[in-house]
C-alpha positions, 0 to 999 in steps of 0.5 A, spaced: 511 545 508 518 546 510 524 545 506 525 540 501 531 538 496 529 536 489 531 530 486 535 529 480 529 524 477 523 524 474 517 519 475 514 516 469 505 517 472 502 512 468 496 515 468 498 521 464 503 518 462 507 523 463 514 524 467 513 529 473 518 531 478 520 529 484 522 532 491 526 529 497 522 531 503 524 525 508 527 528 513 521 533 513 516 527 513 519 523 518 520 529 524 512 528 524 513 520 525 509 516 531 509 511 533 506 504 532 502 501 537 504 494 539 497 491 537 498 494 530 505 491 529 504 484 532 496 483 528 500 486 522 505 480 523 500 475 524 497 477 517 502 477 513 503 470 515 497 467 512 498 471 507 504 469 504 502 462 506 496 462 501 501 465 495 506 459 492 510 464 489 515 458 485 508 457 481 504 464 482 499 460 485 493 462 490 493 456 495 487 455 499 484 459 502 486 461 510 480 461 515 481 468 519 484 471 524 486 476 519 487 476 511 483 479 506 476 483 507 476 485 500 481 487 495 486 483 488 491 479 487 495 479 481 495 474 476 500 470 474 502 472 467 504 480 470 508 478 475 515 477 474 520 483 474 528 483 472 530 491 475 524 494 478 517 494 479 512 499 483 504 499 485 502 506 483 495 507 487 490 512 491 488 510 498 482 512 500 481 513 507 477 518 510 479 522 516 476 516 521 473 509 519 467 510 523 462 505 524 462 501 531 468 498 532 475 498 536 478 494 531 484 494 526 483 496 519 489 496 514 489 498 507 495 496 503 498 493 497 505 490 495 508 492 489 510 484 489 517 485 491 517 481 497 523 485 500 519 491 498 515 496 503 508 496 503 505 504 504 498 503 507 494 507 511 491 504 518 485 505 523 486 503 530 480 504 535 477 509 532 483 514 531 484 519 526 488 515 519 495 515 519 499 513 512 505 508 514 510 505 511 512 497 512 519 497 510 520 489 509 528 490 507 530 493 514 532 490 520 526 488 524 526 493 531 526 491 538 518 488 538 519 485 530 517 492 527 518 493 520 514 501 521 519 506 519 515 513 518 509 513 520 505 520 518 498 522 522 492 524 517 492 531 519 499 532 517 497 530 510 496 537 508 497 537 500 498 530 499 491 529 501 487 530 494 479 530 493 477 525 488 470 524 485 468 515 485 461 514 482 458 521 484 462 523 491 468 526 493 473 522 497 479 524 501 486 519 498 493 519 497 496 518 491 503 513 492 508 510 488 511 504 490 516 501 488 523 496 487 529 497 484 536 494 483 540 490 479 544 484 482 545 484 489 544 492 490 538 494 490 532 500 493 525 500 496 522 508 495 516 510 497 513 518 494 507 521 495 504 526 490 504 533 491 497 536 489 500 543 490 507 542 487 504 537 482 511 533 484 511 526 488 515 528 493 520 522 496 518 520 503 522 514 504 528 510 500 532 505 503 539 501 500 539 493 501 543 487 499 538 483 496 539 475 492 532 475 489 530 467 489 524 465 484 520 462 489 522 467 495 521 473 491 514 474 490 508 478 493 502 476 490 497 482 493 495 488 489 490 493 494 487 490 499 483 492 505 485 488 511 480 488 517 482 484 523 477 480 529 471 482 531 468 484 525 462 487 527 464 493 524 458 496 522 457 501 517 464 505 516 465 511 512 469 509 505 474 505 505 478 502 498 482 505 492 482 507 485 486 507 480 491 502 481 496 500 476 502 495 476 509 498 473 515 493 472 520 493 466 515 488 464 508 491 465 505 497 465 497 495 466 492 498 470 489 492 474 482 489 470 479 483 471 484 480 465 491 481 469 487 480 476 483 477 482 478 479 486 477 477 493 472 479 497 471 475 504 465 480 506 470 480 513 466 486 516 466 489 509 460 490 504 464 492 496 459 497 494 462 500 488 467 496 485 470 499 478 473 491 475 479 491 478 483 497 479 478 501 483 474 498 489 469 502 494 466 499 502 464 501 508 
């Protein structure tokens, strides 16, 4: 990798639970940008509209159920009692995500999280058409582009490089990305970043910020899905690699919790998706 610049803060891994440092490759991360189809950015859209209809933020509560096109294949919401934040939030969480999905189908596939800011951005790893994965950001606190995106870097498997890092889940080893992804402000300032771990530098690395003016209203604030896999129509996709993610804990200043069925729901709508590995609730396998 190029050259980077190091940044004057440490990230709190809540893992270890140990401070590791930081780096700023931004600039680095976005050169190797591509762009994003028009069929991804209009289904990711469709989505998100059923998903945010099926979550009274006012209440925390899950409401029915929204038939598909889009939504859920597999995946968690959080519960109501950790939700909530003052100044920050984050969702520390590996994707796993294989080189291709695999299977039969030219369909879409997103693997996704809020960090349950709803100005917050969502970092995900997409599949479209039988294409190698590519890692993306979905920044909600930006100005929308010319075709309604909200994509602002978006970086191709085969430049993952040291962020890819092999993990053993239940006797195989899969390829994932380990991602912080976080909200922090005070009032109305605040900052929406996303870091990638380093596995050689032992760093998480900076690949995006932005500033923004934000009001936060409590019936407008919240997100209420933690890791998801999203699969999008026709759902004949066959036996796919694995897909899914490990290890997904909620940081705020008033959390600090690894998901478990006592702080999350899960959700499995079977939507050309079969769950075959499931560590309740912070760790999920399907192909």
């Amino acid at each position: 990798m190029g050259a980077v610049e190091n940044v004057s803060k440490m990230l709190r891994d809540p893992f270890n639970r140990s401070e590791m440092p930081t780096r700023d490759v931004r600039a680095e991360v976005y050169a190797k940008n591509v762009q994003a189809t028009e069929h991804e950015v209009k289904t990711f859209l469709h989505c998100r509209r059923k998903l945010t209809q099926e979550f009274d933020a006012s209440t925390f509560v899950r409401k029915a159920i929204v038939p598909p096109p889009g939504g859920v294949g597999a995946g968690v919401y959080f519960k109501e009692h950790i939700m909530g934040f003052a100044t920050s939030t984050a969702i520390f969480w590996r994707i796993v995500a294989p080189r291709t999905l695999g299977g039969s189908s030219n369909s879409l596939v997103y693997i996704t999280s809020s960090n349950q800011a709803a100005r917050g951005p969502e970092a995900l790893v997409s599949y479209e058409n039988q294409t190698p994965a590519v890692f993306r950001v979905w920044d909600w606190s930006t100005d929308p582009q010319h075709d309604g995106s909200r994509f602002v870097i978006s970086l191709p498997f085969d430049d993952w490089g040291s962020y890819r890092i092999e993990m053993n889940i239940d006797g195989q080893i899969h390829d994932t990305l380990y991602i912080a992804n976080r909200t922090v402000g005070d009032g109305m300032s605040w900052t929406n970043e996303v870091f990638l771990f380093n596995r050689d530098e032992q760093t998480f690395d900076l690949v995006w910020s932005h500033a923004f003016e934000w009001q936060p209203n409590p019936e407008t604030k919240f997100f209420g899905w933690g890791p998801i896999i999203e699969p999008f129509p026709p759902y004949n996709f066959g036996t796919t690699n694995k897909v899914g993610f490990a290890g997904a804990a909620l940081v705020s200043d008033l959390v600090d919790e690894v998901l478990t069925p006592s702080n999350s729901r899960i959700v499995n709508r079977n939507l050309g998706f079969e769950v075959s590995f499931l560590e309740p609730n912070h760790t999920m396998i399907a192909s």
